[in-house]
Structure formats: C-alpha cells, structure tokens
C-alpha positions in Angstrom: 217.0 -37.0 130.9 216.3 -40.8 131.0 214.3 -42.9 132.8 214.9 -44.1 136.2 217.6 -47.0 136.3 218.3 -47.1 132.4 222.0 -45.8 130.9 222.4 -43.6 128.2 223.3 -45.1 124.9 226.7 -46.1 124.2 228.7 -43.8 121.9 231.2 -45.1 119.0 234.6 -46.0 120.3 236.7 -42.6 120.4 233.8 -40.2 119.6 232.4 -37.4 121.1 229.0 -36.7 122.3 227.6 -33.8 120.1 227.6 -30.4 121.6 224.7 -28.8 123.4 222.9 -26.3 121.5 224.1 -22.7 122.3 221.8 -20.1 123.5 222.1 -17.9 120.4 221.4 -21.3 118.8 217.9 -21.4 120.8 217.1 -17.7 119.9 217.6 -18.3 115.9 215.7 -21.2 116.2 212.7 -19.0 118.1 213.2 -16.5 115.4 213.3 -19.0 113.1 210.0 -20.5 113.9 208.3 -16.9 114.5 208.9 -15.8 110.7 207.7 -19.2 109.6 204.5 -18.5 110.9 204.2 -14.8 109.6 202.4 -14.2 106.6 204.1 -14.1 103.7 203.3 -10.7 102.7 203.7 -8.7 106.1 207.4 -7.4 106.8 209.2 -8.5 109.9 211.8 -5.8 111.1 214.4 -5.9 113.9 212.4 -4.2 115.7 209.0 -6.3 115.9 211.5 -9.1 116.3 213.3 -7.5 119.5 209.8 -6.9 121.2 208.5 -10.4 120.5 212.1 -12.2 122.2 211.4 -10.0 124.8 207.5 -10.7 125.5 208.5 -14.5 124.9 211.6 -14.7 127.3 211.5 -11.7 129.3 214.6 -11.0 128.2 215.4 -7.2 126.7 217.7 -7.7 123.4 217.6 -4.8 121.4 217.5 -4.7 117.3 221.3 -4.1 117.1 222.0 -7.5 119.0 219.7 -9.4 117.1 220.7 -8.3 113.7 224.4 -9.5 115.1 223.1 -13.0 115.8 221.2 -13.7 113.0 224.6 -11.8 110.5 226.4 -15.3 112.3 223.9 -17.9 111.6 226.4 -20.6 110.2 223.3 -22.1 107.7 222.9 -18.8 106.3 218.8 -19.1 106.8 218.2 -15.1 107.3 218.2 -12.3 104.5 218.2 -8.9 105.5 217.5 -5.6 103.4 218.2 -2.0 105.4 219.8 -0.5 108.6 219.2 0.1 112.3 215.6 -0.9 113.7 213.9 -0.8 110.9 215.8 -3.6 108.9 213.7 -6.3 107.7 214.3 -9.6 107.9 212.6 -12.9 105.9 213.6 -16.4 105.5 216.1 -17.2 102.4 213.9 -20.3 101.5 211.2 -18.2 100.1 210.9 -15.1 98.3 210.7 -11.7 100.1 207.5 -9.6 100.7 206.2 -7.2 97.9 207.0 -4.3 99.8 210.8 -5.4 100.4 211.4 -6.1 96.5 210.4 -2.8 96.0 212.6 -1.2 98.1 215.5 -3.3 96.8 214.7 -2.5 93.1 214.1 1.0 94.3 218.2 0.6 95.7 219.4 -1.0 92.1 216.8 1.7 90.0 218.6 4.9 91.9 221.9 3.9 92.2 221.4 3.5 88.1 219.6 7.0 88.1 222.3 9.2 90.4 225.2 7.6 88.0 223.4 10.4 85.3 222.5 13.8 87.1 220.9 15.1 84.1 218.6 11.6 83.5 217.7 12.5 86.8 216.8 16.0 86.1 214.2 14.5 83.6 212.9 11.9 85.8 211.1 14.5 88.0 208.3 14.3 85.6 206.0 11.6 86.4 205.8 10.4 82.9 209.0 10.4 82.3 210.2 8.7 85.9 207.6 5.6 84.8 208.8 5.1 81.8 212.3 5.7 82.6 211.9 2.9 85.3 210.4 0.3 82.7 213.0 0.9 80.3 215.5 0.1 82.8 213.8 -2.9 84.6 213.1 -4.9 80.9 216.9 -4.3 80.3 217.8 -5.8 83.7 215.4 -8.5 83.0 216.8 -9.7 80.2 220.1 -9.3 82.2 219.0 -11.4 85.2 216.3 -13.1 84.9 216.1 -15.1 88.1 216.5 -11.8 90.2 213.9 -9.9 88.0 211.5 -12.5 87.3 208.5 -10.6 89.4 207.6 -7.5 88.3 207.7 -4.5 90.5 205.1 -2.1 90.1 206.2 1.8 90.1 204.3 2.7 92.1 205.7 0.4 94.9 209.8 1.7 93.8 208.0 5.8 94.3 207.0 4.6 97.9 209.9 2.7 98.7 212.4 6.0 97.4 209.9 8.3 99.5 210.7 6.0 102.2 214.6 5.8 101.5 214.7 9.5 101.4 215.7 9.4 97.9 211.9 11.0 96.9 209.6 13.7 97.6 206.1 13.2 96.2 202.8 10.8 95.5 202.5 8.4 92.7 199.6 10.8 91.5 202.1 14.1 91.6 202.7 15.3 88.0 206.2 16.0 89.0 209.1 14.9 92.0 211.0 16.5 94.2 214.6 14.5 94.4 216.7 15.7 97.5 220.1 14.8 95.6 219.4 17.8 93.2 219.9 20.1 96.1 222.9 18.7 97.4 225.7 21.6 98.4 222.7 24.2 99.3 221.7 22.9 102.8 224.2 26.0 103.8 221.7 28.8 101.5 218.0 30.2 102.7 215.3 28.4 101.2 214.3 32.3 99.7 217.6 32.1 97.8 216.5 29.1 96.6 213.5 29.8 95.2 215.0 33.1 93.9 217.2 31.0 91.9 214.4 28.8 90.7 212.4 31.9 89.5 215.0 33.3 88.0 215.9 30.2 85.9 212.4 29.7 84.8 212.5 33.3 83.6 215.5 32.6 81.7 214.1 30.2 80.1 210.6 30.2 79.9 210.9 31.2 75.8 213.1 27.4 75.5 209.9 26.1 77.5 207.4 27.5 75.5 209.1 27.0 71.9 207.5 24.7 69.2 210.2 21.7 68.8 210.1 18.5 67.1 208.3 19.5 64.5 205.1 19.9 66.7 203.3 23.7 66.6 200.8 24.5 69.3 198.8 27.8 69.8 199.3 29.7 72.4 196.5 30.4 75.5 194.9 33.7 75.1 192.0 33.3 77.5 193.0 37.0 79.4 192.2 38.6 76.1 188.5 40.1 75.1 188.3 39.3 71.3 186.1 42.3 71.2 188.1 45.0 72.7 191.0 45.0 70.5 192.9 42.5 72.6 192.4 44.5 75.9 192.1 41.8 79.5 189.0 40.7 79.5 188.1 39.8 83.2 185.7 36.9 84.2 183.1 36.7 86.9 183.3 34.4 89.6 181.8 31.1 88.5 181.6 31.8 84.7 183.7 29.4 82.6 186.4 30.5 79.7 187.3 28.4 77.2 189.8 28.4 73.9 190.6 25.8 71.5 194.3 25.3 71.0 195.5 23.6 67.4 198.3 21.2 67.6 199.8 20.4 64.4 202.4 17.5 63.1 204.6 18.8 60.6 207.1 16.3 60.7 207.4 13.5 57.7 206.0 10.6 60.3 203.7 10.7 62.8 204.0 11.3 66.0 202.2 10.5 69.5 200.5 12.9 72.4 200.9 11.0 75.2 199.4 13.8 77.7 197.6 17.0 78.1 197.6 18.1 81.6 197.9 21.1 83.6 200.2 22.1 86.3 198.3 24.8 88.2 199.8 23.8 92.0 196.4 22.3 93.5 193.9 24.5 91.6 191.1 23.6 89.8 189.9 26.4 87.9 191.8 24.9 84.7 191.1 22.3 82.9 192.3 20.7 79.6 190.5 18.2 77.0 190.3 16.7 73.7 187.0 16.3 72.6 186.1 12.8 71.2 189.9 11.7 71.5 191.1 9.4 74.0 194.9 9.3 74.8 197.4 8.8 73.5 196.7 10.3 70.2 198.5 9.5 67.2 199.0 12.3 64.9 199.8 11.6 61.4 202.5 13.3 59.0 202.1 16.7 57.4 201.4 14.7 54.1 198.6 13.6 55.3 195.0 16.4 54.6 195.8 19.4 56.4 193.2 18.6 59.3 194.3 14.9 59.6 198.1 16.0 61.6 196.1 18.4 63.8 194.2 18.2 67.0 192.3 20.3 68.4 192.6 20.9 72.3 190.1 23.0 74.7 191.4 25.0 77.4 188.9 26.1 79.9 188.9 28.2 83.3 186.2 28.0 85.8 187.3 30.6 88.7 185.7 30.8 91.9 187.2 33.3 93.6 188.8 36.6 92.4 192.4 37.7 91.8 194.9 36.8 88.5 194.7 32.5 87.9 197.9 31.1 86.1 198.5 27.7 85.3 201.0 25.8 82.8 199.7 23.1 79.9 202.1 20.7 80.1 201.8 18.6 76.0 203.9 15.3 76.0 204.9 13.6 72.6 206.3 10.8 71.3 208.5 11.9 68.6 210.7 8.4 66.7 211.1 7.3 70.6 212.1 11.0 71.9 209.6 12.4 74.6 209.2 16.0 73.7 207.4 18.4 76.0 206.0 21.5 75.0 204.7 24.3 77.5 202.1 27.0 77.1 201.6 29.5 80.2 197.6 30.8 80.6 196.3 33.1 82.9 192.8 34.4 83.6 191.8 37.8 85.7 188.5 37.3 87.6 186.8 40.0 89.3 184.0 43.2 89.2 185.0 43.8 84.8 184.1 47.8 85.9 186.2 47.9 89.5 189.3 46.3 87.3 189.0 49.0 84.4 188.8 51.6 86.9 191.6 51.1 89.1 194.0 49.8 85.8 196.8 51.6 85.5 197.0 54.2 82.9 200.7 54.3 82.5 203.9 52.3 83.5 205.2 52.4 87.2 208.6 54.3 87.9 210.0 53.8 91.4 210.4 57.2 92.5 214.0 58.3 92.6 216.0 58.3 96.0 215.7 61.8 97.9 219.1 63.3 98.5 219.7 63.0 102.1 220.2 66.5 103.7 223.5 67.5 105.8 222.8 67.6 109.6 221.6 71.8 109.8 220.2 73.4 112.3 216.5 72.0 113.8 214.3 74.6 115.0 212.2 71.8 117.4 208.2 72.5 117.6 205.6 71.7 119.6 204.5 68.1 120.7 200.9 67.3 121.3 200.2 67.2 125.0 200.7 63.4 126.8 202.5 62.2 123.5 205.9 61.3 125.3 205.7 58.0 127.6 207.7 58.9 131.4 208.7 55.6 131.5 210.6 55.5 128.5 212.7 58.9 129.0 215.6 56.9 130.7 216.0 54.2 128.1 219.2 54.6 126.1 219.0 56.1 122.8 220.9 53.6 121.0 221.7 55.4 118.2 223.5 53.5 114.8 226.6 53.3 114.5 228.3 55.3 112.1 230.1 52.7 110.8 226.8 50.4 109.8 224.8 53.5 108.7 228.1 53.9 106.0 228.0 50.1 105.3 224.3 50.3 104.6 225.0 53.7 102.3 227.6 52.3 100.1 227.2 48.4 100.0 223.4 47.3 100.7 221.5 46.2 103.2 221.7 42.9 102.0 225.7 42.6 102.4 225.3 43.2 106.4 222.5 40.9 106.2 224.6 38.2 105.0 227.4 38.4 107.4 225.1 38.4 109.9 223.5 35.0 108.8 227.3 33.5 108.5 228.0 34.6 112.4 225.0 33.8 114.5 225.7 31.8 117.2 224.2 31.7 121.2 227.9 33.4 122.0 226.9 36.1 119.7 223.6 36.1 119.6 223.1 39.7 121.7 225.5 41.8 119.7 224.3 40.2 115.7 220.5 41.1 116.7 221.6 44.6 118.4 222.9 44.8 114.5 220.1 43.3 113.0 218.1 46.2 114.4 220.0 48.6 113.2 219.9 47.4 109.9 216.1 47.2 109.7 216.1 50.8 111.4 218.0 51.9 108.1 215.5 49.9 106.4 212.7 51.9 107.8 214.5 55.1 106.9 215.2 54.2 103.2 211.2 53.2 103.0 209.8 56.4 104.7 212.2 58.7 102.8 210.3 57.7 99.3 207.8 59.6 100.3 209.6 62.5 101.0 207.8 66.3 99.2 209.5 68.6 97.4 207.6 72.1 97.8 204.5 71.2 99.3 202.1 73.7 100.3 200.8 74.5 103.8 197.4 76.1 104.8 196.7 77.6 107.9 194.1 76.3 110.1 194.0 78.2 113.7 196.8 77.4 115.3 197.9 74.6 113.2 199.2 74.2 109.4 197.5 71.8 107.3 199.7 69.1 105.1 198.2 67.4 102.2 199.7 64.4 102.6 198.6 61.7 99.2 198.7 57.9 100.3 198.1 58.9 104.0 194.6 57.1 104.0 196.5 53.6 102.6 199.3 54.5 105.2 201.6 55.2 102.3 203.4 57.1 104.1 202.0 55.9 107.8 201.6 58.7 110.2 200.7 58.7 113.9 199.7 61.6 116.3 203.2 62.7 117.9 205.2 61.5 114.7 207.5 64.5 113.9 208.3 66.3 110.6 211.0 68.5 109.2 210.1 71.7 106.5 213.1 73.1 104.8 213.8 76.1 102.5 214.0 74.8 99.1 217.0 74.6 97.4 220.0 72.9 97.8 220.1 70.1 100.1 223.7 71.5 101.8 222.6 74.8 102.9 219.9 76.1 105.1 217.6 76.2 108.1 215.1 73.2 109.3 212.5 72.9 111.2 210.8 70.3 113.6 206.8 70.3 113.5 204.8 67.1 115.6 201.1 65.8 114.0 198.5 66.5 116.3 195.4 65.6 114.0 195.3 62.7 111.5 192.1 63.1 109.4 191.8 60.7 105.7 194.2 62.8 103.6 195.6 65.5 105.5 197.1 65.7 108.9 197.8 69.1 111.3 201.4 69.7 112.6 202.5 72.7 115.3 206.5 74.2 114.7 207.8 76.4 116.7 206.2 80.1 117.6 208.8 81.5 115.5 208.3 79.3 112.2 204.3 79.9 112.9 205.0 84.0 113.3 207.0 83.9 109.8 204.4 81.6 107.7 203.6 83.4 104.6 200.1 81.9 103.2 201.3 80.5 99.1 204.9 79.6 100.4 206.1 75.5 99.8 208.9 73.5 101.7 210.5 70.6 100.8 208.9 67.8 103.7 210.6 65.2 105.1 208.6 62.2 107.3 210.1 60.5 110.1 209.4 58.0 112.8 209.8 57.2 116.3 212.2 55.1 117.7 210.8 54.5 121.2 210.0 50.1 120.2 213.8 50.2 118.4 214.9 51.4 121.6 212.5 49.4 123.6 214.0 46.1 121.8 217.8 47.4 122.1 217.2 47.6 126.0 215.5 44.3 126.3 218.5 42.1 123.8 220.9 43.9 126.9 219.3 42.4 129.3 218.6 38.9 127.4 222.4 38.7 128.3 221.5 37.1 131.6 219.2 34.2 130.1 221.0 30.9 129.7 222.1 30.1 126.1 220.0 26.7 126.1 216.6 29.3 126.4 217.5 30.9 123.5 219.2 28.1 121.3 217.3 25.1 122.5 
C-alpha cells in the first residue's frame, strides 16, 4: 500500500508490473527460512516440516504435498534424500547433516555390494564388512573427489543400512544379518530355515575348521581330562579351564592375525587371549627360528551354571592381502564330576524298532475303575480318523500331510485343516506310545489285580493315568489271536495295577508273559473336534484378525 494521496511509481513504457508472489511461493520461502535457522547437524524430514506449516498457518498440509512443492521450486534451493514422511530435506547451499551422508553412502556402498551376492556373503563378518567398506570408499574417492571429500564413518553406513532395511545387527556384533540373503524363502518356516542352516554348517564344519593358507592351529581340547586317558573331564561351577593353542606360520613370508575372538552367542564363560601380544600380530616366515612364526593363544572357560558350554574361536589373518579365517569349535561340560560319570552312558543309543501293528482281533473289554468315565462327555462324537489319513500317515509321513496343510490354510478352511491337524497329531500320539510297547512281559498277581512292571513309568516314559486302558495278547504272530482290554486302577513309581475281564482273571496262570500294548484316551481329541464344529459359527475376522 502507499501513503495517503501519493501515486504509485510509474512503470517503463510497455512493461508489465511484476507478478505477485504465489502462495506456494510464500510457503517455500517459510520453509526456506525455517531450515536456515536449524542446526546444521539436526535432520529436517517432511514430516517435522508438515507439523511446523501447520502450527505456523493453521493450515494442515501433509508430507506428500510438501515434498510436491518444494520437487517444483524453479531455483532448485531444496535437496532431498528418501521417501514418504520420513524424507529429509536440507538447503543445497550447504552440505547435508552427518547422519544424511551416511545414509546416501550407505545407498551407493549397497547398491555396490548386492551387484556381488557372494561379496556379500563375506561381508556379514564384521571385519570383513569394515574393511570391505574402506576399500571401496578410497576407490570412490579417488573417483570423485568432490562427492567423497568427508569421510563417512562405518559405523554411521551400519546404522543408516539398519535403518534402510538393508541390515540386521550393532556396530559391536561380530557378524550381520542381511535380509537380501533370504530373499525367495519368505514362503518357508523359520524351522526349515534353520534346519537348513544346521545342516550346512554340518556339511561343512571340516572346510571351517581346516588349516589353510599356510597357517596351523591346535585344536580346543578343554572337555578332555589329561589324566584319564582322554575321558570328559567335567568342571565345577565357577572353576576356570584353560589351554594354550599354537598358531604357526609356515608360509615363505609373514603373515598377520588380525583377531582372536569368540563367537559363543552372548555367553561369557569363554574367553580368548594372547599373552604379552597386542593385535594385530605379525607372524614371521617359517625360516625364521621355529618359535619366532608361532604364537601362542590361551583359551579359557569360566562356567557358571551347569549343562554342555560350546563356543567357536574365530582366528583372522592377513595372508599377501587375502583375509583368511580359520575356526576351532570348544566345548566344556560343567556339573557334579560323580552325578555325570554315573548317569553316562555305557553304550550307543538305538531307537527301538517300530512294533508291528496288530490286525483288529477280537477285545475281551475289562473292568474300569469306578467314576473313571465323565457323563458329560458320553454324547460327544467319537470322531474317529479317517481311513484315508491314517493310510497317508502309514505310507508317506506325517510330515507330507503336514505340509499340505500349511499350503491350504485359510479362514474359509480353517475348520476342516485343523479337524486334520488333529488327526494327524492323534497318529502322532500313537506312533510315540507304541515305542514302548512289551513283548512277553510278566504279570503278578496282587488280590484282585495283576501287577505290570512297567520301566520309564516314573519319568512318564510311557505316561500312564488311572483309567488308561491296556491290551495283553498271546504271543506269537501279530495276525492271529485273542486280545484283551485291562484299565489301570493303581499307579505306584514303577509298576501300575490293571483289572481284565473275570474270564482273563479266572484263566491267569502265575509265570505266563503277553506281549502289552499302551494306549490313551481320546476324550480332549474329541473334546477339541467338537469345539472346531462349533467355531464354524464365529466370524472369520475372530479367528484371522
């Protein structure tokens, strides 16, 4: 405006008045002035930009609107670095924040690392990530010098991929976990995952813990008594263990031990040291004296609690430029030394063979203890398994029903897959309790019962319950022959008490043995069969939320 009475100024002859400033015009210039006045360290995002236009001007702009406006500024005066909310935003007259030039060098660092899936492999060692990453940015630096003139600590580029998704770990982790390794296995259980993983590092624990590049280190034997002919010797809780472990050079130059750590997954029994020597370590050539290329290493475990310890050395060399890593696996047993030698084994296990399974004969039923039947469940189905899952089961696995059933769950299916997935672990339960099936087993007669002697029953190996029933045959072949039905009615450590029928009772001959076979009850397999028909009436958002 001007004053009262005066006249604007005159304007050349055939020339315009400028225009008047837009309104997005007006907002770049708040935004403008509001990043001016930030620090020059702290990042500015979309976000923190949208909530201070809209506590200025009461007006609500969201991040997406924003980012649009300052993507048109004619002069060019924004730089921008990520997507959605979270983008951040700084002036192009100065440099960026620390934190932003680490996550753009993280960007340019793994797009150069996920061009070489097996340089990536290596890189989820620590060690081998760092130096990896300096490697790559004094090559880029000599490249482009203006865009790599400040250097970018590592650990800034392992928070800014942990932030990018890219990373899973701590600068302080020994090793990484990268998310593009696993790519294509979303679709597969995380226990057929690590399945895989264990059986890969069983493949190929001997290439792990094999003396390469000319570099020979002892093995760990801290598990074995020196004294006992090499027999476990087992540690008390809070005594230490220790070994010395030789390294030896035996290459024509000398090489470098970088590091001697151990990976023991949070524990801290174990513990590795060189004493007097500070790393790295350079070793020199085997033609050097014959202790001059070797080191000497101590391993020591300090357990605290009881059980079997196992950890992993992990021994990185420099070998002519080459990082060689060499593996040794130690374990420590700490406990009571005379409960362990007791309860030892004395020989190999063997998994009992698979019982035959028996033809459906004739069952003489016996008699149930009193008040061992519930009323209420007498008019709940019986749900018995299908015949064609209990041949599935038989001839393919459990595992193969298991599988389809994984590939069809859905909330439209939902009531027929678990009525399966009971079944299954019903057959389950059978092929457990049928290992510990007896083959002529001796009765006694006690009263009116017979007495079982039944070993395991005190570990509940097999469990029996008052009520549960059991089935005595004639032995001899599985195909042929009477059976008969006797119920538990005492439980005692070792031995439990079973009633048949008067008629088996009348013919017992004291010294006679039966072949035994354990069952259980089905009343909760029933119970849960009855409550999946009627979880047909609750809204598929309840049970898929």
């Amino acid at each position: 405006h001007t004053a009262a009475g005066s006249k604007a100024p005159p304007t050349a002859a055939g020339s315009k008045p400028p225009p008047a400033a837009s309104v997005e015009d007006l907002y770049r210039t708040f935004i403008l002035a509001y990043l001016a006045a930030q620090p020059r360290d702290k990042v500015v995002t979309m976000k923190s930009i949208a909530e201070k236009v809209s506590l200025t001007t009461g007006k609500v702009m969201d991040a997406k609107v924003i980012s649009t406006m300052l993507a048109k500024d004619p002069e060019k005066r924004f730089k921008t670095v990520g997507n959605g909310p979270l983008t951040s935003v700084w002036l192009s007259s100065g440099p960026p924040p620390m934190k932003i030039k680490g996550r753009m060098t993280a960007t340019d660092f793994w797009t150069y690392l996920e061009a070489d899936v097996e340089l990536m492999r290596r890189c989820t060692d620590n060690l081998f990530f760092r130096e990896t990453y300096f490697a790559w940015r004094e090559r880029c630096k000599a490249d482009h010098p203006a865009v790599f003139g400040a250097k970018v600590p590592w650990q800034s580029v392992v928070k800014a991929s942990r932030a990018m998704g890219k990373l899973k770990g701590q600068p302080k982790d020994e090793t990484f976990v990268f998310p593009a390794l696993f790519e294509g296995k979303e679709g597969r259980s995380r226990a057929d995952l690590v399945a895989e993983i264990a059986q890969s590092v069983a493949e190929r624990r001997e290439e792990y813990e094999a003396d390469r590049g000319g570099i020979t280190v002892d093995p760990p034997r801290l598990n074995l008594d020196k004294k006992s002919n090499g027999e476990e010797h087992v540690v008390l809780p809070g005594m230490a263990v220790a070994q010395q472990l030789s390294i030896c050079n035996l290459n024509a130059f000398a090489v470098t031990l970088r590091s001697a750590t151990v990976l023991n997954n949070g524990q801290t029994a174990f513990s590795v040291h060189l004493p007097g020597l500070l790393l790295p370590v350079t070793m020199p050539s085997s033609s050097a004296s014959s202790f001059m290329n070797r080191i000497i290493a101590t391993v020591e475990c300090r357990p605290r609690t009881n059980g079997l310890l196992r950890a992993i050395i992990k021994l990185v060399f420099d070998v002519q430029g080459q990082q060689v890593s060499i593996l040794r696996y130690a374990r420590v047993r700490c406990g009571d030394p005379d409960v362990y030698h007791n309860l030892k084994p004395t020989a190999p296990y063997v998994r009992k063979a698979r019982p035959r399974r028996r033809q459906k004969l004739e069952l003489e039923d016996g008699e149930a203890p009193a008040g061992s039947a519930a009323p209420w469940v007498k008019n709940c189905p019986k749900y018995k398994m299908p015949r064609e899952i209990e041949e599935g089961t038989r001839a393919g696995g459990i595992d193969v029903e298991l599988h389809e059933v994984r590939a069809n769950l859905s909330s439209a299916s939902y009531v027929p897959l678990f009525h399966k997935l009971l079944w299954l672990e019903e057959a389950a339960m059978w092929t457990d309790i049928r290992t510990f099936n007896m083959d002529r087993a001796l009765m006694q007669q006690r009263g009116t019962y017979l007495m079982l002697t039944v070993p395991g029953l005190s570990e509940n190996r097999p469990s029996v319950l008052k009520g549960d029933s059991i089935r005595a045959f004639e032995p001899g072949s599985p195909k042929s022959g009477k059976g008969f039905v006797g119920y538990v009615h005492i439980v005692e450590r070792d031995q439990i008490s079973i009633k048949f029928s008067r008629n088996f009772h009348a013919g017992f001959i004291p010294g006679k043995t039966y072949d035994i076979e354990f069952t259980f009850r089905r009343t909760m397999l029933r119970l849960q069969h009855a409550a999946l028909d009627q979880a047909s009436d609750i809204p598929g958002s309840m049970l898929f939320p």
